[in-house]
C-alpha positions, 0 to 999 in steps of 0.5 A: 480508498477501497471504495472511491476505486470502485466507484472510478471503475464503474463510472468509467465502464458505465455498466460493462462488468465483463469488460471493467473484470477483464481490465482490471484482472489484466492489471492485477495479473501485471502488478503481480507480476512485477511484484514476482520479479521486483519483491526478492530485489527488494529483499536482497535491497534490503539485506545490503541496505539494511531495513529503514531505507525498504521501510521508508520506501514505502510511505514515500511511494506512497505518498507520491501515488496518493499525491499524484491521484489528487493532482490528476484526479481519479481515474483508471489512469491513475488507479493503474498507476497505482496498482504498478506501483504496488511492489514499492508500497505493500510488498516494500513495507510488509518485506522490511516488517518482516525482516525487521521483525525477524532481526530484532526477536531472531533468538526469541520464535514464540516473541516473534510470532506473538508480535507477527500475530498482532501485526496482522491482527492490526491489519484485520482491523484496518480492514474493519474499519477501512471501508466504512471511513473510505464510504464516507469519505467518497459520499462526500467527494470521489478526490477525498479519500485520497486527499486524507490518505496524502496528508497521512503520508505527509505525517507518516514519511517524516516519523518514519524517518525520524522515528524509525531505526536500523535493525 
């Protein structure tokens, strides 16, 4: 919803860009912040707990932000909303991948990294492609982007769920 989040922060600063930068640099620095704090409970979470509940963590929080932002519509409520909920989605996800990926191939470096290597090549691509679905979608209504990110969710979370296993 890249774009859709541009388009909120504009209408909703009307063209004061050096107000609408401070704002949202402000919310970054705090989300970055709690993400400081909140990411190495996370990992020790994780260590305890095992793998699959960080992992499912983050589709489920993701799924409420997503949902929450539909219901409430978009604005720079919700996008703060959003943002704080950062270190229990990204962080979440990419602390478990990581950790995960690390038990299964722990005895094997250059698998690991190879598999590490393609994750993120994945990434790049999403980045390719991202941006241009999510300008199509805010084209045709500012709430649609995150209307299809809510209903990947609903799919996501139950195969994640099931398909997902323990480290």
């Amino acid at each position: 919803a890249m774009q859709a989040e541009h388009e909120v922060w504009l209408r909703h600063y009307a063209g004061n860009f050096a107000e609408q930068a401070r704002v949202q640099a402000l919310i970054q620095s705090i989300s970055g912040g709690l993400s400081f704090v909140i990411n190495p409970i996370l990992a020790g979470w994780s260590d305890s707990q095992g793998r699959k509940p960080l992992m499912l963590l983050s589709p489920i929080v993701s799924l409420a932000k997503n949902f929450y932002t539909v219901w409430r519509g978009p604005t720079v409520s919700t996008l703060i909303v959003g943002d704080m909920m950062r270190p229990f989605t990204m962080s979440a996800w990419m602390i478990g991948r990581q950790a995960a990926l690390g038990d299964v191939l722990k005895h094997s470096p250059p698998k690991y990294a190879a598999a590490s290597s393609k994750i993120e090549m994945m990434g790049q691509v999403n980045m390719i492609f991202s941006p241009m679905i999510s300008a199509y979608l805010v084209s045709r209504g500012i709430r649609l982007p995150w209307i299809v990110a809510t209903c990947v969710y609903l799919i996501t979370v139950p195969v994640c769920t099931w398909l997902v296993t323990e480290t």
